[in-house]
C-alpha positions as a LaTeX table, in Angstrom:
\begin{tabular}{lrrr}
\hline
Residue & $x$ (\AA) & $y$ (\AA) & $z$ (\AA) \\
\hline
Unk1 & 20.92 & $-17.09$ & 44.36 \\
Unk2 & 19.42 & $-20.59$ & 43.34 \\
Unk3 & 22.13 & $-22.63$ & 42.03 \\
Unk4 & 19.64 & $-25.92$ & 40.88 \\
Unk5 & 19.86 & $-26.66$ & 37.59 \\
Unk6 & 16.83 & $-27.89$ & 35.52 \\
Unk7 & 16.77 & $-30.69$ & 32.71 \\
Unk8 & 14.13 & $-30.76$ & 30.02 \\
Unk9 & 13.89 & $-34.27$ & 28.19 \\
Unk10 & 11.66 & $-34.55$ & 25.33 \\
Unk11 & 10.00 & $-37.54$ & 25.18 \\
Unk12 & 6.65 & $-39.06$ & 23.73 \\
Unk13 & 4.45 & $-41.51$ & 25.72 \\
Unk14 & 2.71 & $-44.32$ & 23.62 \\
Unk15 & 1.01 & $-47.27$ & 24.15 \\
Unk16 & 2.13 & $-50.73$ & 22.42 \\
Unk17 & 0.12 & $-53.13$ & 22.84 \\
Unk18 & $-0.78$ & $-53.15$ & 26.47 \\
Unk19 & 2.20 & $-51.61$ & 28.01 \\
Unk20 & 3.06 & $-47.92$ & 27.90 \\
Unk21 & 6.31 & $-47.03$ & 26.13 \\
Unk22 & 8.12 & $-43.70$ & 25.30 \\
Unk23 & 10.24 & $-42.81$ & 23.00 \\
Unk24 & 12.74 & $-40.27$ & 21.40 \\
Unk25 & 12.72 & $-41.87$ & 17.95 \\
Unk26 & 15.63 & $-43.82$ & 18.51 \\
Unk27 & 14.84 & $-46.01$ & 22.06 \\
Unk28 & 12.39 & $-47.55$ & 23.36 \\
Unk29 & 11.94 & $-45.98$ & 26.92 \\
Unk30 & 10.92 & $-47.91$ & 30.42 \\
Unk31 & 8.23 & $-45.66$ & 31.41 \\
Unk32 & 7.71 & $-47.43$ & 35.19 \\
Unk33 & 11.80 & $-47.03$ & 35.54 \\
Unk34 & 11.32 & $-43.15$ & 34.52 \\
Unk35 & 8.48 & $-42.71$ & 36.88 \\
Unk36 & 10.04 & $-44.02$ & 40.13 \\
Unk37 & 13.33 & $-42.18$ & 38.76 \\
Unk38 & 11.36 & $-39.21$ & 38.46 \\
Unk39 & 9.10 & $-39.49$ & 41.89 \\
Unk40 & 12.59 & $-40.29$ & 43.72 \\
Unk41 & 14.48 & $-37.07$ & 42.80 \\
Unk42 & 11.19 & $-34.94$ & 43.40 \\
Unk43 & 10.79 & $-36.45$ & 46.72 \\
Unk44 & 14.74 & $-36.01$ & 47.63 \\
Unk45 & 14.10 & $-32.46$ & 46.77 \\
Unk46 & 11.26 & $-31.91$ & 49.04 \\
Unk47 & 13.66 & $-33.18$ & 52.10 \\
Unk48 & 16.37 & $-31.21$ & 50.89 \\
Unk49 & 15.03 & $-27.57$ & 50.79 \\
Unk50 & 12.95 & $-28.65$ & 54.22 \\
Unk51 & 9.39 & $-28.67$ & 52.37 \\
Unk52 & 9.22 & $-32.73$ & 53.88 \\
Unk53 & 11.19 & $-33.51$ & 57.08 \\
Unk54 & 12.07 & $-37.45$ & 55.58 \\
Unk55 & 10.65 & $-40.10$ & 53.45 \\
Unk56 & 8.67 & $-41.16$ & 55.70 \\
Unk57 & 6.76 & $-38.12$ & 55.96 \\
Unk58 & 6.68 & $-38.12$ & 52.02 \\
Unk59 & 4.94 & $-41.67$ & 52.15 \\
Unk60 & 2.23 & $-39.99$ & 54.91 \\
Unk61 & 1.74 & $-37.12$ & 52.74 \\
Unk62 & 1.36 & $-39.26$ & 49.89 \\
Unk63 & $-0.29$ & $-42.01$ & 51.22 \\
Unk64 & 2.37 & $-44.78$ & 50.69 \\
Unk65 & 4.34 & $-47.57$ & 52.28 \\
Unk66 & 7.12 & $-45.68$ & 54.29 \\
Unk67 & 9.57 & $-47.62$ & 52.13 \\
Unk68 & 8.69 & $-46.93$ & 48.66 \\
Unk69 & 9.84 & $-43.46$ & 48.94 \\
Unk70 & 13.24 & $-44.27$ & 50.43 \\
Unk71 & 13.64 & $-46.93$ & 47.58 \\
Unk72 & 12.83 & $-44.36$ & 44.97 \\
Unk73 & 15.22 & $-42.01$ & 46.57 \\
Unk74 & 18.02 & $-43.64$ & 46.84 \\
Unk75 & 17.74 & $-43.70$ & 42.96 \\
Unk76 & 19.29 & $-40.28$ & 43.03 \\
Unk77 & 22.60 & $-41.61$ & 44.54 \\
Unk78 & 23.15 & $-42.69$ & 40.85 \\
Unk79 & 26.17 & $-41.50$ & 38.76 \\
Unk80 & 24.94 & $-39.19$ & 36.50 \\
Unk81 & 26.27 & $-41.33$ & 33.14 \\
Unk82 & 23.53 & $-43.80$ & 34.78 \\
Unk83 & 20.92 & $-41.75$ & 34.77 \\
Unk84 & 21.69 & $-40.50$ & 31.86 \\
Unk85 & 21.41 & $-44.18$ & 30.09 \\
Unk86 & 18.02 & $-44.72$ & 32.14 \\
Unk87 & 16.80 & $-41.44$ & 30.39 \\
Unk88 & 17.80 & $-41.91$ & 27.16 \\
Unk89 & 16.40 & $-45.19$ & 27.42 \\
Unk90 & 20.03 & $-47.48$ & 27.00 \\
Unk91 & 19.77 & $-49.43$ & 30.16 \\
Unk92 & 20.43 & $-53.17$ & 30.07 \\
Unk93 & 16.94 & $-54.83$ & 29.48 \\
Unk94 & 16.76 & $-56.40$ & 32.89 \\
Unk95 & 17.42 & $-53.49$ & 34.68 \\
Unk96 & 13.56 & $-52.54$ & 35.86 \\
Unk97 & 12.62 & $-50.05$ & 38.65 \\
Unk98 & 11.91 & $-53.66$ & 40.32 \\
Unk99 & 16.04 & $-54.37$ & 39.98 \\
Unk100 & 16.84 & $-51.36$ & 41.87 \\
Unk101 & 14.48 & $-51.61$ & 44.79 \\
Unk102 & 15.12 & $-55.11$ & 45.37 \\
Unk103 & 18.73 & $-54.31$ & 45.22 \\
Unk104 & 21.36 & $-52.41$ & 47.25 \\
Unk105 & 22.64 & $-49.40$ & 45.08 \\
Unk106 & 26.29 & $-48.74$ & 46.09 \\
Unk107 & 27.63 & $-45.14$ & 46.75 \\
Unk108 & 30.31 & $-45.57$ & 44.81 \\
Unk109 & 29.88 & $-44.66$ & 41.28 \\
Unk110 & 32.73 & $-47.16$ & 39.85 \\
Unk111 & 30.98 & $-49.88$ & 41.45 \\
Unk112 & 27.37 & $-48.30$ & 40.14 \\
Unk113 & 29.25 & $-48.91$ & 36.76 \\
Unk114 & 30.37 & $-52.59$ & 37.18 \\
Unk115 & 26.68 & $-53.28$ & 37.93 \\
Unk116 & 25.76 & $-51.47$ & 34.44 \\
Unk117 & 28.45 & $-53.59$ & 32.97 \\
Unk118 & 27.61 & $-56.79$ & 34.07 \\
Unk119 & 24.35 & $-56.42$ & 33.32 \\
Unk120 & 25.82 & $-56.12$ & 29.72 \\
Unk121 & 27.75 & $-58.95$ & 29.70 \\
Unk122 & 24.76 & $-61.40$ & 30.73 \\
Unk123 & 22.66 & $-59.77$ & 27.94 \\
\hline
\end{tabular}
């Protein structure tokens, strides 16, 4: 029995101006952000059911820097509430794809939620 669980999210992709955009009629989406969200829990699933043996073999196979796929992946280590924001398009306006590769994502959801917060509070 396969106990995954799929998500559908509708969502439109535009172009304004000279940067690509999506949106749900409410929020304005980041589309890079969504991608690398995206590409990191497709890759993580590819280690987990044994179809890759790591990221690094996912960077080979894809012909990437071995790190951009462990940088992506470790975007699945978010608390679902956070991912949920990033897909509905809520996240803090300064937090980019570029935020979370550059910095450490903790394990720890309540401290995943403090970053969200503060983020806030210097908006």
């Amino acid at each position: 029995m396969d106990d995954s669980l799929e998500t559908f999210v509708p969502l439109l992709f535009r172009r304004k101006g000279s940067r690509r955009v999506v949106t749900d009629d409410r929020h304005v989406h980041d589309v890079t952000l969504l991608e690398g969200l995206a590409r990191g829990f497709y890759w993580q699933h590819l280690v987990d059911t044994g179809a890759m043996q790591s990221g690094s073999d996912v960077a080979r196979a894809e012909g990437l820097d071995p790190s951009v796929p462990n940088e992506l992946m470790r975007l699945t280590l978010l608390a679902p509430d956070i991912v949920e924001i990033l897909m509905t398009g809520r996240q803090p306006r300064r937090m980019n794809l570029i935020w979370f590769q550059r910095n450490p994502i903790p394990v720890d959801w309540v401290a995943q939620r403090q970053i969200v917060q503060r983020f806030k509070e210097d908006a």
